[in-house]
Structures are given as structure tokens and as C-alpha cells.
C-alpha positions in Angstrom: 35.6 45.6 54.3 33.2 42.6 53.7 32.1 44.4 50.8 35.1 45.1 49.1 35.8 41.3 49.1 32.2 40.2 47.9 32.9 42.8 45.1 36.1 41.4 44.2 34.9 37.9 44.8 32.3 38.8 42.2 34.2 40.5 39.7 37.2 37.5 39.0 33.6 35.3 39.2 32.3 37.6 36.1 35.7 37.3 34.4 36.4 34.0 34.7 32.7 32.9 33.5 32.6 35.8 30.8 36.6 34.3 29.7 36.0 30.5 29.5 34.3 30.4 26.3 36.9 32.2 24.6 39.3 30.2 25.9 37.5 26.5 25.5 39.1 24.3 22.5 37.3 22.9 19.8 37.5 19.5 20.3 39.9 17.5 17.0 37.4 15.2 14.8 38.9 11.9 15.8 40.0 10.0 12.9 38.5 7.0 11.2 40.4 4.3 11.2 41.9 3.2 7.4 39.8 0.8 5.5 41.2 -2.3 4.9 41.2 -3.1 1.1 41.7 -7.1 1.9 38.9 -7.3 4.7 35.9 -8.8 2.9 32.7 -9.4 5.2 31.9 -13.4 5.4 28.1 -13.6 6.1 27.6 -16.4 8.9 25.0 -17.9 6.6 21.5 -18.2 6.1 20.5 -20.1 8.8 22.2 -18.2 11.3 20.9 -14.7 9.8 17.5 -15.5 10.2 18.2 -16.6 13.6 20.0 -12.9 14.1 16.9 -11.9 12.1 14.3 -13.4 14.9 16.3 -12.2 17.9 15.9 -8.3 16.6 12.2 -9.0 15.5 11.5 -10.7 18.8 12.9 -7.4 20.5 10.7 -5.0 17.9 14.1 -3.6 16.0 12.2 -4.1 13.0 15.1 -2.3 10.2 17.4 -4.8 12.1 15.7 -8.0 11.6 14.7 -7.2 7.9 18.3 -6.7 6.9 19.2 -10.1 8.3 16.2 -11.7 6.4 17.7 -9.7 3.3 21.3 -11.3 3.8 20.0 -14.4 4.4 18.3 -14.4 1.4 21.6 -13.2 -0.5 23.1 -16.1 0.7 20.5 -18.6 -0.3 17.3 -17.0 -2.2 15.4 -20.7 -1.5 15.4 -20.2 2.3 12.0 -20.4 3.0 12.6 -19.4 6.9 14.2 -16.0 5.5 11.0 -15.4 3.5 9.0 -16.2 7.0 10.8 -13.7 8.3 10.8 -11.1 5.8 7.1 -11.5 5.8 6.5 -11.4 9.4 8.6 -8.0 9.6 7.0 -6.2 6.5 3.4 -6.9 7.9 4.5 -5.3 11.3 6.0 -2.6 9.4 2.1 -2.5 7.4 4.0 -3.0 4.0 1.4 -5.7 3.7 1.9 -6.4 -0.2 5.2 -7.0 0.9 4.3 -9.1 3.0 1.9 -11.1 1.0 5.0 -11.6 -1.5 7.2 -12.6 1.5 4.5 -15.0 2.8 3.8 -16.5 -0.5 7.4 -17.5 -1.3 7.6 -18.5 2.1 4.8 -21.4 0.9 6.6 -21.7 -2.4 9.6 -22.8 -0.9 8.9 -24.7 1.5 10.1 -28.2 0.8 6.9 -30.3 0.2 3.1 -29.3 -0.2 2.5 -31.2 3.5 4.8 -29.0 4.9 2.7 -25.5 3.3 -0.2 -27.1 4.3 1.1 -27.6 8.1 2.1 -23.6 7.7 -1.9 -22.5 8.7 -0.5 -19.7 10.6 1.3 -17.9 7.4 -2.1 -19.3 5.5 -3.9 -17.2 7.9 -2.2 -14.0 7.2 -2.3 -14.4 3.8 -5.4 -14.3 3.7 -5.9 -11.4 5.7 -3.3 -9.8 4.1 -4.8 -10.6 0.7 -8.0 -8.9 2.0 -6.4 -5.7 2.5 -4.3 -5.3 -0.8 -5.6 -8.1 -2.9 -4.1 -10.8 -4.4 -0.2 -10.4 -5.2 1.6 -10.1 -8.5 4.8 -12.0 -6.8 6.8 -9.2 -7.9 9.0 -6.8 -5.7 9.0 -9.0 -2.5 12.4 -8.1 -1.3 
């Protein structure tokens, strides 16, 4: 008698594991939601991109951090703090011409030739950096 009800126990077991898939339901693609033609993004400005910008680089989200630096620099393409970043974030990336370029505006805009002066640790990279790919053409930094 035990048998008879381990063999049926087994048998609606089979059929309910061998039924389930016909019977699961493709889950429905949820929607997007509608696009709204009058939103239009406001960047928080320069300053606070590359402050965005630092934050991601300080936690190694390197694609992160170099779109900030990028909007920054849409915002205001003299922010020498944008370049900083941009160059600190191509040279970990080892794009190192890019880097050069980034560095190199970086001195260019910086307000006064004291302050590129007081900038020895970006003096130090370029100079490495201009080891490794020679001197830059200061064309395609961005």
C-alpha cells in the first residue's frame, strides 16, 4: 500500500514539474515612460561637475568621472580644473597623449604663469607623459 502512494506521490510530482513550463507566462516588457519634449537637462555647472568628476575618479569609475570633466568643459571650455581632471583620468585610462593635451591646457589655463609654475605635480607628469608619446600637437584633447 506504501507503494502505491509513493508511486502516485511521484507521478503528480513528474506532472506538475514536467507542466510548469508550459504553463509559466512570459513576463510583459514594462513600458518606458513618455519622453517629455519640454524637459531640457540644466548642467549644475562647471565647478560642480568636476567636483562630481573627482568623487567618481576618487572611487576608480573612470567613464564616470571623464563624462563630468567633458560637461564641465561644455559649460565653460577655460576651466582649467576640468582639464586637471580630464588629464588625470586619461593617464589612468593609459590614453597618455590624451593626457598630455589634457595636462597641457590644464597649464594653459590656468590664470597666471605663478600659478602653472606652483602646478609641479601636473609638470611632473607631463613630462613623463611626454617621454612615453613625445611631445603633443595640442590637438584632439577631448
Amino acid at each position: 500500500m506504501m507503494q502505491r502512494g509513493l508511486k502516485a506521490a511521484w507521478f503528480i510530482l513528474l506532472n506538475v514539474v514536467m507542466t510548469a513550463p508550459l504553463c509559466a507566462q512570459v513576463p510583459e516588457k514594462i513600458p518606458s515612460p513618455p519622453i517629455d519634449p519640454d524637459w531640457n537637462y540644466t548642467s549644475p555647472g562647471a565647478a560642480k561637475c568636476v567636483e562630481v568628476g573627482n568623487v567618481y575618479l576618487h572611487k576608480g569609475e573612470l567613464k564616470a568621472a571623464l563624462s563630468r570633466f567633458q560637461e564641465a568643459l561644455k559649460d565653460n571650455p577655460n576651466y582649467a580644473p576640468a582639464y586637471l581632471g580630464l588629464g588625470k583620468v586619461y593617464e589612468r585610462m593609459k590614453e597618455n597623449q590624451k593626457a598630455l593635451n589634457a595636462y597641457e591646457h590644464y597649464l594653459d589655463e590656468l590664470p597666471s604663469t605663478k600659478d602653472a609654475k606652483e602646478a609641479k605635480d601636473v609638470q611632473r607628469a607631463v613630462a613623463h607623459l611626454q617621454k612615453l608619446v613625445g611631445p603633443s600637437s595640442k590637438a584632439g584633447d577631448k
